[in-house]
C-alpha positions in Angstrom: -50.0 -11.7 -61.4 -52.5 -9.3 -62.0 -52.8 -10.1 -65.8 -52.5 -13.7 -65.4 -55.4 -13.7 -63.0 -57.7 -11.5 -65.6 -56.9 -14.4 -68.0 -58.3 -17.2 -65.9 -61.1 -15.1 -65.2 -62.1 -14.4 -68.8 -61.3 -18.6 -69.7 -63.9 -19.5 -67.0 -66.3 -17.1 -67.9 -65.7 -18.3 -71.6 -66.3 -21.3 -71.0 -69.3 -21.8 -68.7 -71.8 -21.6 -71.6 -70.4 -24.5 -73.4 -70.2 -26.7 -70.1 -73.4 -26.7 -70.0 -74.4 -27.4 -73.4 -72.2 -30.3 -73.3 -74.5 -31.3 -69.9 -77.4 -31.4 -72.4 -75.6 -33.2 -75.1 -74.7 -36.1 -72.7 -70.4 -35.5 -74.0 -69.7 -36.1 -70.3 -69.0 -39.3 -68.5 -67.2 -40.7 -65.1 -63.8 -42.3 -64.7 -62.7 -43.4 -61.3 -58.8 -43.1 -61.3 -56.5 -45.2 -58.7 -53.2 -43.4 -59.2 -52.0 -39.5 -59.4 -51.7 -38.0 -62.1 -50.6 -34.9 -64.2 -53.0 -32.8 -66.8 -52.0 -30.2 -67.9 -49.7 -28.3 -65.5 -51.9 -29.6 -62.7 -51.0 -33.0 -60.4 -54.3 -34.3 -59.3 -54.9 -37.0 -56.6 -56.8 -39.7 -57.3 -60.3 -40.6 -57.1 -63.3 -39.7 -59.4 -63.4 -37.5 -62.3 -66.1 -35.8 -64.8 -64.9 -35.6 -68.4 -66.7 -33.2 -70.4 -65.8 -31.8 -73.8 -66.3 -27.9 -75.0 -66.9 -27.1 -78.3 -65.2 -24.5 -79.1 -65.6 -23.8 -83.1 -62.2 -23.3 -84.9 -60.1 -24.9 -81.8 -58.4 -27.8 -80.9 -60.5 -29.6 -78.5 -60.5 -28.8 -75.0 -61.7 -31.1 -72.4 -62.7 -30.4 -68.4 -61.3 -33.0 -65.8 -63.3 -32.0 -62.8 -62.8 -34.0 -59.1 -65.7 -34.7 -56.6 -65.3 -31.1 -55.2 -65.9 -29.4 -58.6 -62.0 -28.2 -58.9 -61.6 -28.5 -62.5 -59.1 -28.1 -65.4 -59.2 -27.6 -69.0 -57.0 -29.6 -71.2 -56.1 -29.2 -74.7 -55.6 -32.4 -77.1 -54.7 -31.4 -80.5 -54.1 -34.7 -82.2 -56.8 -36.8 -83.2 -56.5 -40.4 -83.6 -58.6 -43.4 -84.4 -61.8 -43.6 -81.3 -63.9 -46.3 -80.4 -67.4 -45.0 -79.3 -68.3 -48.4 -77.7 -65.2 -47.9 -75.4 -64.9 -43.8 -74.1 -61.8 -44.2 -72.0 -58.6 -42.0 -70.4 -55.5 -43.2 -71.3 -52.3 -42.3 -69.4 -48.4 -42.5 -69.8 -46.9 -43.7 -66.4 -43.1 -44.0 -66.0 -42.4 -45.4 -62.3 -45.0 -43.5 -60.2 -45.3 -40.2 -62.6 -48.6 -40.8 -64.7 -49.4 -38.2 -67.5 -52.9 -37.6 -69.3 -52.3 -38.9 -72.5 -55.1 -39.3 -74.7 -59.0 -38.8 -74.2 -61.5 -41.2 -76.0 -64.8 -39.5 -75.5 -68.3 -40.9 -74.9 -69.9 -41.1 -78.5 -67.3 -40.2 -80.7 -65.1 -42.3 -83.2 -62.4 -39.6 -82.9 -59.6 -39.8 -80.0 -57.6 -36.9 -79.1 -53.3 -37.4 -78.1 -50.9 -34.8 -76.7 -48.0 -35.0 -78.1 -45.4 -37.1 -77.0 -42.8 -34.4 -76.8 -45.1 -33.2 -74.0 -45.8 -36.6 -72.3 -41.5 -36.9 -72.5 -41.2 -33.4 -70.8 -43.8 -34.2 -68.1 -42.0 -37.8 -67.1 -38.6 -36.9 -68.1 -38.2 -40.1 -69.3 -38.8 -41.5 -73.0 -42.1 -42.2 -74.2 -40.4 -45.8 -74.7 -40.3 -46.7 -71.3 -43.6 -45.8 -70.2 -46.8 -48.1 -70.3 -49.5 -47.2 -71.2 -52.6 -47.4 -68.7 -56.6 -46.9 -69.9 -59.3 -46.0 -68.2 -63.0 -46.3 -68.7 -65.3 -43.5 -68.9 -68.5 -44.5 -67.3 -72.1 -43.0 -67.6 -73.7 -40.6 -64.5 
């Protein structure tokens, strides 16, 4: 518990810098979300969101979801896909009432980041064929 505790320590601490040079770049935006939903190993209620993205150098990007209280968690997309910048969004795999994070669009950026769909199977039990598909935009401040 201990060790585990040290580790999300260090992660915050790690990341705090590079929140807040994303703040200055403006790689942050709004999305107001109607329905639960899972990121990460996290169910969050709904309501309204700040997507920011770290850059972290060398990694797979990493993205903060934080809610209106400033709970937050980090997610990690590692497969990059085709992006509109003219259309930041949040897309999510929902199977009945189970909705998973599925891919992030950022604000700005013509690359799109997936988890995999092994992951989104895992997290709705179901197969990726029987969900739909749901987007979301990302607003400005």
């Amino acid at each position: 518990m201990k060790r585990i505790f040290t580790t999300i320590l260090m992660a915050v601490g790690f990341t705090a810098p590079f929140t807040t040079q994303l703040a200055a770049q403006g790689n942050r935006g709004l999305a107001e979300i109607p329905f639960a939903f899972t990121a990460g190993k996290r169910t969050l209620p709904a309501g309204t969101y700040e997507v920011s993205r770290l850059s972290l150098t060398g990694f797979s990007p990493v993205f903060t979801v934080m809610d209106s209280r400033g709970h937050s968690i980090l997610v990690a997309l590692n497969q990059r896909v085709q992006g509109n910048p003219e259309k930041p969004s949040l897309t999510f795999a929902c199977y009945e009432k189970d909705c998973v994070l599925a891919k992030v669009t950022p604000p700005d950026s013509a690359v799109a980041y997936n988890v995999s769909e092994t992951y989104i199977e895992k997290q709705l039990h179901h197969s990726v064929g029987l969900a739909s598909m749901i987007s979301i935009k990302i607003g400005s401040h």
